[in-house]
N, CA and C atoms as a LAMMPS dump frame, in Angstrom:
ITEM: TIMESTEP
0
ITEM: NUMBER OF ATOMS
429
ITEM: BOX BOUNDS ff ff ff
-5.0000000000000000e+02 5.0000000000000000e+02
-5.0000000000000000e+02 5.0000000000000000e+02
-5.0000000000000000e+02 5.0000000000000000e+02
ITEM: ATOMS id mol type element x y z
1 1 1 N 242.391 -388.676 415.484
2 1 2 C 240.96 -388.908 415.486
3 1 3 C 240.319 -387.981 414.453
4 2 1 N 239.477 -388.319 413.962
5 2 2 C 238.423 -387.723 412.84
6 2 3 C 237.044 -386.973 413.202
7 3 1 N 237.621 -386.032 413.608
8 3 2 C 236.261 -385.168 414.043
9 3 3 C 235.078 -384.339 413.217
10 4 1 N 235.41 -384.3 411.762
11 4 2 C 234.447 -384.246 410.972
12 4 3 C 234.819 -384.496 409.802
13 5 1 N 233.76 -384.289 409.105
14 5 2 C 233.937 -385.08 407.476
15 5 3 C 233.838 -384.159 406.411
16 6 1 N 234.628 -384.119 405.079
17 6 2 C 234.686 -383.116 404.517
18 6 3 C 233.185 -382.415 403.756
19 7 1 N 232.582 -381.826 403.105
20 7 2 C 231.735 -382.092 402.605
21 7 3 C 231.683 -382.16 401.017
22 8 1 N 233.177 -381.809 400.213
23 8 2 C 233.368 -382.169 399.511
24 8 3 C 234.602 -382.606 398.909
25 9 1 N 234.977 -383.088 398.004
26 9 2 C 236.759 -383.711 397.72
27 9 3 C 236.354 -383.307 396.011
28 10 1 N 237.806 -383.25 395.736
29 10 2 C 237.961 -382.929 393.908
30 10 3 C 238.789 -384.45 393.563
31 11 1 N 239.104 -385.462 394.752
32 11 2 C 239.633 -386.603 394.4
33 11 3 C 238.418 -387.621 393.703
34 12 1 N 238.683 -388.444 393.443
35 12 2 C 237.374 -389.734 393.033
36 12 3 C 237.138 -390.256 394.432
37 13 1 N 238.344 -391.086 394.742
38 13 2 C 238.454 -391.596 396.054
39 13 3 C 239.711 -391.137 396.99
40 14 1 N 239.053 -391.088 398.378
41 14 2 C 240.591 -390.578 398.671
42 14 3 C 239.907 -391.35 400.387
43 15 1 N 241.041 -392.596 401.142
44 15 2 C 240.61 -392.868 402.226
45 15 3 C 240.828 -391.839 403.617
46 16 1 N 239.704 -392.194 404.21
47 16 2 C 240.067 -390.834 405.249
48 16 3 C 240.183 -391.487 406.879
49 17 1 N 240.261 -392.888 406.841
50 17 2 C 240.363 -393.39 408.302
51 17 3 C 240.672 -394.838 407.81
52 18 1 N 241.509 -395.379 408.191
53 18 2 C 241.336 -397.277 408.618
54 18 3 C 242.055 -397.47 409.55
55 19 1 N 241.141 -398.347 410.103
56 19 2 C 241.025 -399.379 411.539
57 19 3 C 241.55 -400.49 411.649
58 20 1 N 241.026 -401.383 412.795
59 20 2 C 241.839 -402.775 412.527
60 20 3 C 240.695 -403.296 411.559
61 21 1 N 239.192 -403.387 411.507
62 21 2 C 238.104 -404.028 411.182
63 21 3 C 237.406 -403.281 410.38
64 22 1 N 237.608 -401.887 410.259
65 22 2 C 236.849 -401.126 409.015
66 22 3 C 237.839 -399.987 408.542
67 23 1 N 237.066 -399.61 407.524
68 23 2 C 238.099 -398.409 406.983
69 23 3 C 236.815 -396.835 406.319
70 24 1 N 237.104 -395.96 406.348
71 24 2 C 236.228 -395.072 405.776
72 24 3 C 236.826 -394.527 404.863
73 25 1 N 236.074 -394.142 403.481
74 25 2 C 236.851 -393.781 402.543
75 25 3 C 235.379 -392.654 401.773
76 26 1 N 235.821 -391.558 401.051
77 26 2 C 235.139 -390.506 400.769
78 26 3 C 235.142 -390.655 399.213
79 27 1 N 234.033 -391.107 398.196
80 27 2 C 233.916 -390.555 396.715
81 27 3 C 233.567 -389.802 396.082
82 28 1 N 233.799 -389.422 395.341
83 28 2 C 233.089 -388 394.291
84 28 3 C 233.11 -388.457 392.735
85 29 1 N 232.045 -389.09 392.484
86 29 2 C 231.726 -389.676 391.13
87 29 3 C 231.016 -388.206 390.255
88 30 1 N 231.96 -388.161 388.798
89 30 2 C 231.677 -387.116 388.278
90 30 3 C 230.709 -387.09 387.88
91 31 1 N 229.787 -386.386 387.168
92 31 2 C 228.709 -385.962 386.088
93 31 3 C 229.008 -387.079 384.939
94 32 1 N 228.13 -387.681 385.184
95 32 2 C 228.42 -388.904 383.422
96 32 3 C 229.454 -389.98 384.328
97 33 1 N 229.84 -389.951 385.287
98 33 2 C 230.885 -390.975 385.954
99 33 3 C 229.764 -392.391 386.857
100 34 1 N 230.877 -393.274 386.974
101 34 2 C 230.506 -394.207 387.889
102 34 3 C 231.544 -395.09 388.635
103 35 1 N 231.075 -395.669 389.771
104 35 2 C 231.895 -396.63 390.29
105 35 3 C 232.762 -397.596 390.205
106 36 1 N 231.843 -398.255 388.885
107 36 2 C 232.941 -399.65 388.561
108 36 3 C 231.854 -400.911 389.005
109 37 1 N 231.54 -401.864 387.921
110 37 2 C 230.471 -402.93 388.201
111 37 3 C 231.502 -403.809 388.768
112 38 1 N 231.564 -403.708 390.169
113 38 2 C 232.353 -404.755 390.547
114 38 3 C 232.051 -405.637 391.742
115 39 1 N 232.898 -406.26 392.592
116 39 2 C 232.473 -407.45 393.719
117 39 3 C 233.247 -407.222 394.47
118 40 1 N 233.389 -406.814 395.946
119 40 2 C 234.123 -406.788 396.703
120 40 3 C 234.031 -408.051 397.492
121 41 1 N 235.05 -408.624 397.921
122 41 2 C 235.239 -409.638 399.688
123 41 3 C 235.183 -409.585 400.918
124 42 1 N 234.827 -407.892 401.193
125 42 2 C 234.274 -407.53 402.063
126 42 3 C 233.02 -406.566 402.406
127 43 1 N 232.475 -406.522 403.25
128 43 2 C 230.599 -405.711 403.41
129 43 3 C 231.143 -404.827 403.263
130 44 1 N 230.119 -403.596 402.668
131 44 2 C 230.519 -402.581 402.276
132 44 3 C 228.845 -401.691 402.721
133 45 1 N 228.97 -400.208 403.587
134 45 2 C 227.972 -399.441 403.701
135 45 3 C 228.171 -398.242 402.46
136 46 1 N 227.321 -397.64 402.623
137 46 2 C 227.447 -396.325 401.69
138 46 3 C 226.262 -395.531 401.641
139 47 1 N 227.028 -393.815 401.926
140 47 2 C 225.716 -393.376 402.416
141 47 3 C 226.01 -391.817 401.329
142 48 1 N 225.088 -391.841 401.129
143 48 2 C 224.964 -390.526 400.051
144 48 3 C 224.737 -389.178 399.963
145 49 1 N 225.709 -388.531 399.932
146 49 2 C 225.129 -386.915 400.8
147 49 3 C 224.871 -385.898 399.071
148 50 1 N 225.147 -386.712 397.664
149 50 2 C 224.539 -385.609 397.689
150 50 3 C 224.72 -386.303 396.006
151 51 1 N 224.093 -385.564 395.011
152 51 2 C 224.247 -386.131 393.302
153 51 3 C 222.851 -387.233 393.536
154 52 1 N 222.257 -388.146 392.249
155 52 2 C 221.355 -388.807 391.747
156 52 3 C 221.797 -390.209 391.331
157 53 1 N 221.509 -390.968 390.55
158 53 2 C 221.667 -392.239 389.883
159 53 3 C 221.467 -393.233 390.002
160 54 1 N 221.003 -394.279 389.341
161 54 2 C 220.632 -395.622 389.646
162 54 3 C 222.11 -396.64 390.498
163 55 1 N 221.182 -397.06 391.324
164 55 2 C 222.528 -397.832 391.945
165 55 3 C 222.27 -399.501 391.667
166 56 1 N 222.537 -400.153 391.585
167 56 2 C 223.076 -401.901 390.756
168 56 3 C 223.492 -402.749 391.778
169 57 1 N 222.477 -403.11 392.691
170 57 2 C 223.288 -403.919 393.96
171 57 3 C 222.21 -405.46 393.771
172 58 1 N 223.072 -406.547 393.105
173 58 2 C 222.582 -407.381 392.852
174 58 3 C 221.925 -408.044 392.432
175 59 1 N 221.895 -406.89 391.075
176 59 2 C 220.911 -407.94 390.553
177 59 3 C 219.31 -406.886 390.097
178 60 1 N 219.418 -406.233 391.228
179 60 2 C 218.368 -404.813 391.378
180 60 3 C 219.2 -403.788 391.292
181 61 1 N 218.147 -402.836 390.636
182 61 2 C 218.159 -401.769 390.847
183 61 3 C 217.347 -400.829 390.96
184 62 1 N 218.137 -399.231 391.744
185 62 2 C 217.127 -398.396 392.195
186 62 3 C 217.3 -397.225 392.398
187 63 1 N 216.77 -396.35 392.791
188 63 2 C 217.129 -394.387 392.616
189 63 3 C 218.495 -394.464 393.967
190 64 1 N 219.269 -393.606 393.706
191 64 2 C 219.98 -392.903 395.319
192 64 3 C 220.135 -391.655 394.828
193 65 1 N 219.96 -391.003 396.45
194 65 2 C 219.611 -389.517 396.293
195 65 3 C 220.713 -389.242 397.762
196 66 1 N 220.547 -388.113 397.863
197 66 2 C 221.341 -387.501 399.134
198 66 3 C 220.322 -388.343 400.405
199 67 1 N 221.163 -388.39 401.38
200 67 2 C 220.49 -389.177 402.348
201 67 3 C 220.227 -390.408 402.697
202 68 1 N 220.006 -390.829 401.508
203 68 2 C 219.894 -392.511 400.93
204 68 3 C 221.268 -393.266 401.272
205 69 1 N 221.362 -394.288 402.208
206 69 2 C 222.064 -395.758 402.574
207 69 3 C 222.297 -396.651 401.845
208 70 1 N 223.001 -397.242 401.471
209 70 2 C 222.688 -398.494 400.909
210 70 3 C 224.066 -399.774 400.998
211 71 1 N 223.966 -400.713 401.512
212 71 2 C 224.464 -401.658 402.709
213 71 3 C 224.754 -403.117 401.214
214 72 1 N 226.041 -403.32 400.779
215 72 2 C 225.993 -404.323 399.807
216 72 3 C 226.785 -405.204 400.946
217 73 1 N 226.667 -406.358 400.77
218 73 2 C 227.429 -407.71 401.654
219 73 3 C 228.286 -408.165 400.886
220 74 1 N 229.219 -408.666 401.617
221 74 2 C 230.356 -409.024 400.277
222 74 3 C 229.953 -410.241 400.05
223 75 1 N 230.865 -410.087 398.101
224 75 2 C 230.255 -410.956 397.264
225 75 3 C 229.375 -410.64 396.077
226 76 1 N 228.95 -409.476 396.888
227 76 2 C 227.8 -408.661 396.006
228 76 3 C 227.97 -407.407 394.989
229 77 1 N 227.958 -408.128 393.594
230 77 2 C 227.624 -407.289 392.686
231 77 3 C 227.225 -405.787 392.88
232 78 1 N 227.742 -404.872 392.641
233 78 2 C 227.001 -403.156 392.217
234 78 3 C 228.187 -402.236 391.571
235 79 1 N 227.227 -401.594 391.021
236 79 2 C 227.395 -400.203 390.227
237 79 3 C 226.493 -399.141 390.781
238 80 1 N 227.248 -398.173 391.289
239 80 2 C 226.225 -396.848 391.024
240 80 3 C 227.242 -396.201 389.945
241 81 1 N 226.042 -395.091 389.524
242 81 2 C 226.233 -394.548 387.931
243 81 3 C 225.605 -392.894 388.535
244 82 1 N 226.303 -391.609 388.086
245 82 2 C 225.718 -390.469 388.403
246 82 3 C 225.13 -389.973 387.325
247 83 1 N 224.013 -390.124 387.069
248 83 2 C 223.227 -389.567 386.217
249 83 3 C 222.342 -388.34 386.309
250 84 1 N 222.997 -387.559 387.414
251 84 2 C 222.57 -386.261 387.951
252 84 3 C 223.53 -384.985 387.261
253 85 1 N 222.921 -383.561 387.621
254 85 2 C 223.579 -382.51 387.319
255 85 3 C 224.657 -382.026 388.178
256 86 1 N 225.027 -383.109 389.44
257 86 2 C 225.928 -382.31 390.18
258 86 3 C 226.983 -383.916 390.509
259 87 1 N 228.464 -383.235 391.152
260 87 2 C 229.179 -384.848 391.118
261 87 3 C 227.912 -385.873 392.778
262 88 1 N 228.153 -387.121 392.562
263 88 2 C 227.594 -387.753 393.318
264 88 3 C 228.914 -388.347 394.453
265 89 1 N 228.206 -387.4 395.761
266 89 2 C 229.505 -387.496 396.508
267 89 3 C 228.842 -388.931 397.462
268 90 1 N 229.858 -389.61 398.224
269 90 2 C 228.865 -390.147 399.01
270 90 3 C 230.402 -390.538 399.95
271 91 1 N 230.04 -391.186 401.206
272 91 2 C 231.284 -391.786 402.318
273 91 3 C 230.427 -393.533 402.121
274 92 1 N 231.66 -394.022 402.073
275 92 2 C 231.603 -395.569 402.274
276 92 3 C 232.574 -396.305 403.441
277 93 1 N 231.857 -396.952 404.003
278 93 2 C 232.527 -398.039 405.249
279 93 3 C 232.675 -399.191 404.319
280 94 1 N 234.134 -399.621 404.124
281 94 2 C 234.368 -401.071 404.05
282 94 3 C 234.58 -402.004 405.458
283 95 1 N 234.183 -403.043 405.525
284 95 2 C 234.027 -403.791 406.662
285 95 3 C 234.825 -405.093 406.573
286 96 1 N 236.272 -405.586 406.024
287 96 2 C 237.593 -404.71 407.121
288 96 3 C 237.501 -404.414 405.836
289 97 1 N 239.108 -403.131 405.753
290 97 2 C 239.222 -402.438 404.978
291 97 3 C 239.825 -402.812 403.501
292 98 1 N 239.317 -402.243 402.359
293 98 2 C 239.33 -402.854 401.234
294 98 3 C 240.726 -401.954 400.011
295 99 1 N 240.975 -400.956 401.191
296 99 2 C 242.109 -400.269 400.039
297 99 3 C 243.422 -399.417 401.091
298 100 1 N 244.726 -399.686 400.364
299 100 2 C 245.512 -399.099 401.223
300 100 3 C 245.212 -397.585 402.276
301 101 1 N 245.533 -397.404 403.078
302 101 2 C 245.786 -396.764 404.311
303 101 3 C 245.475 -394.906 403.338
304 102 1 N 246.509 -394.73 403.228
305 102 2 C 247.309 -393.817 401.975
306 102 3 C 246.289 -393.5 400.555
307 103 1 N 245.788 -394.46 400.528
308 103 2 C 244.928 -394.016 398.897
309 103 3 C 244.185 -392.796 398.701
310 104 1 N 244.462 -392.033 397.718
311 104 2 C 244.02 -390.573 397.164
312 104 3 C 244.25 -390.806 395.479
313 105 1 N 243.142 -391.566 395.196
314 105 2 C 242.915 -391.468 393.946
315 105 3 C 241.947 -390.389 392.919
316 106 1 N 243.214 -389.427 392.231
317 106 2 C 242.543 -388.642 391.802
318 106 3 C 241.272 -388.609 390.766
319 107 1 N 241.257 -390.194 389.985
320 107 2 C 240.632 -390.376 389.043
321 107 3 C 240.499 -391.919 389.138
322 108 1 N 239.223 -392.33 388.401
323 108 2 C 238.885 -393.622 388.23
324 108 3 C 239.797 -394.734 387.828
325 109 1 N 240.46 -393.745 386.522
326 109 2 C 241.203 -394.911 385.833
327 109 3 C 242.659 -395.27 386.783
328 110 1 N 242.485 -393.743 387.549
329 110 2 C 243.762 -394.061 388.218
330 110 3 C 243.719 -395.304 389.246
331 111 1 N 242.378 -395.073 390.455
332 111 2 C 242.5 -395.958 390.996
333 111 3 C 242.314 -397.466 390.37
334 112 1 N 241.91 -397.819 389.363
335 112 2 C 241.496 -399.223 388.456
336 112 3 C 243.043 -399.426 388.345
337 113 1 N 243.801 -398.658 387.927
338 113 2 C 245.465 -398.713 387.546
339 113 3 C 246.168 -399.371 389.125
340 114 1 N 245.922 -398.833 389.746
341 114 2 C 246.947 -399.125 391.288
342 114 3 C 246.358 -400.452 391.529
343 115 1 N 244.966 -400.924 391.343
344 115 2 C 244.036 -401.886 392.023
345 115 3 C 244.937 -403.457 391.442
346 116 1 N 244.815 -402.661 389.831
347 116 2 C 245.212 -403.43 388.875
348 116 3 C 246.657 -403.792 389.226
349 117 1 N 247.786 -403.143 389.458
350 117 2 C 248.809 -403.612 389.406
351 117 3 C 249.361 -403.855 391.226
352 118 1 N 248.152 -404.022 391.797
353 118 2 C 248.266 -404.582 393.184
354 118 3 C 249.109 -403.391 394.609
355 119 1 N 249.152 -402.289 393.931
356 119 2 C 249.498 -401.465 394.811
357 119 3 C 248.117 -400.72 395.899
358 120 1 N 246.962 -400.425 395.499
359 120 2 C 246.025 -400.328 396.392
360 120 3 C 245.221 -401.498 397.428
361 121 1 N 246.616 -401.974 397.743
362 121 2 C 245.939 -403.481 398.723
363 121 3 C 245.45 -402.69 400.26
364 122 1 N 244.971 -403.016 401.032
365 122 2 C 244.517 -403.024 402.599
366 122 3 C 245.844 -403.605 402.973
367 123 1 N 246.287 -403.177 404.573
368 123 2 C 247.128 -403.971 405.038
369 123 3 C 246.901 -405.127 405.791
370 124 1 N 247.866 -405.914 405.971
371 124 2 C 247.924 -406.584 406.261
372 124 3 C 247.167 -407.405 407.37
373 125 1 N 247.564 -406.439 408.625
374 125 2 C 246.904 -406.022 410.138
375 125 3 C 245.382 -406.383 410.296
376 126 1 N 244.742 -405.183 408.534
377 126 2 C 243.588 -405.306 408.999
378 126 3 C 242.509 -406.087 408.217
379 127 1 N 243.237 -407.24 407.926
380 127 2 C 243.004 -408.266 407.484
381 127 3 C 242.499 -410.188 408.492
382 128 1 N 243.334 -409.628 409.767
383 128 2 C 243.569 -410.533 410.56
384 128 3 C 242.331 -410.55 411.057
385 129 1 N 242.126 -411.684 412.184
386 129 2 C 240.653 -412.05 412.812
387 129 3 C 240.77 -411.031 414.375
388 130 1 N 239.837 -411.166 414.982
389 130 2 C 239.726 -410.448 415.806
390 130 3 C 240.921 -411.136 416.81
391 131 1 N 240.403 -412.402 417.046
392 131 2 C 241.467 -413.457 418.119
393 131 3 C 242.996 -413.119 417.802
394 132 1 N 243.161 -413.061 416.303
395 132 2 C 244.834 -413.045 416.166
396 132 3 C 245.073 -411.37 416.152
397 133 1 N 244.149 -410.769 416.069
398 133 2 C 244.629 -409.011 416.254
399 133 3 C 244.706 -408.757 418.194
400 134 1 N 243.696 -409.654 418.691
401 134 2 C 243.996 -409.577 420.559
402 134 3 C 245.409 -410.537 420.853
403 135 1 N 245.575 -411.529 419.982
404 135 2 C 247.074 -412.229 420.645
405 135 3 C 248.39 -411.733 420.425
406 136 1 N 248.389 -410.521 419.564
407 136 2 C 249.593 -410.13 418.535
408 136 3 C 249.842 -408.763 419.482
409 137 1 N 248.366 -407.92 420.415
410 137 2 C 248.321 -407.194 421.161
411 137 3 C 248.013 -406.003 420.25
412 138 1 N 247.752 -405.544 419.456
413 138 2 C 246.77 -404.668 418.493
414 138 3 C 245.5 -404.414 419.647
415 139 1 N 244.82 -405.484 419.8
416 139 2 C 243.953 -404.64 420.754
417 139 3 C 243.748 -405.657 421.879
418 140 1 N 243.684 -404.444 422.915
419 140 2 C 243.785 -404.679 424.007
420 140 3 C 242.749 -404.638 425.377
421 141 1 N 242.365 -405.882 425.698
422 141 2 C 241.023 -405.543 426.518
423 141 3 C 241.177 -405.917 427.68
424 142 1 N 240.913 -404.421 428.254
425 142 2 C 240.378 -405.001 430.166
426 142 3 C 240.147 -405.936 430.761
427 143 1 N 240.63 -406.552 431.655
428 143 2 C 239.953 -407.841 432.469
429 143 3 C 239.402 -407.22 433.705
């Protein structure tokens, strides 16, 4: 179990929990760095504890600061970009999970590299529907 959260990492990305239905994963976008204008297939939260920059969610865009949320649905276009003096750390919920179990990507290009050659997949498991994760016995509910 995960009883607290770091408050900072020297990784880019590095995941720190996945579930059957979500996964939590921790970034640290450098000074002059960014995310990656890309589209995920699954909802994605993201909450910002700390750095500046315009964030790119569809089309709009707008300031994020420490504190600041921001909730893309999959399908949906974004970039955030750190255009601040300090790295822009933030924790993101993928909703199910969008990158292997294991991932500790020290650098951008690194993780674009693993993505790219299909080694940073989600497993399998937590891919499945809720019905086929209760019939397989993954989870298990009271009667």
């Amino acid at each position: 179990m995960l009883t607290a959260l770091p408050s900072k990492s020297a990784e880019f990305r590095r995941v720190l929990w996945t579930g059957l239905y979500s996964q939590l994963v921790l970034m640290n976008v450098p000074v002059g760095g960014d995310i990656g204008d890309e589209i995920h297939t699954v909802d994605q939260i993201l909450t910002f504890t700390s750095g500046t920059g315009p964030a790119q969610v569809g089309g709009k865009e707008q300031e994020v600061k420490a504190g600041d949320l921001i909730i893309v649905p999959a399908g949906t276009q974004h970039q955030f970009i750190n255009t601040g003096p300090t790295p822009l750390l933030l924790y993101t919920v993928y909703s199910p999970a969008e990158r292997k179990p294991t991932s500790v990507h020290k650098t951008k290009e690194q993780g674009d590299k693993e993505e790219e050659e299909g080694i940073d997949e989600p497993p399998e498991w937590s891919q499945k529907s809720k019905a086929e994760n209760e019939k397989e016995g993954w989870v298990k509910v009271p009667e």
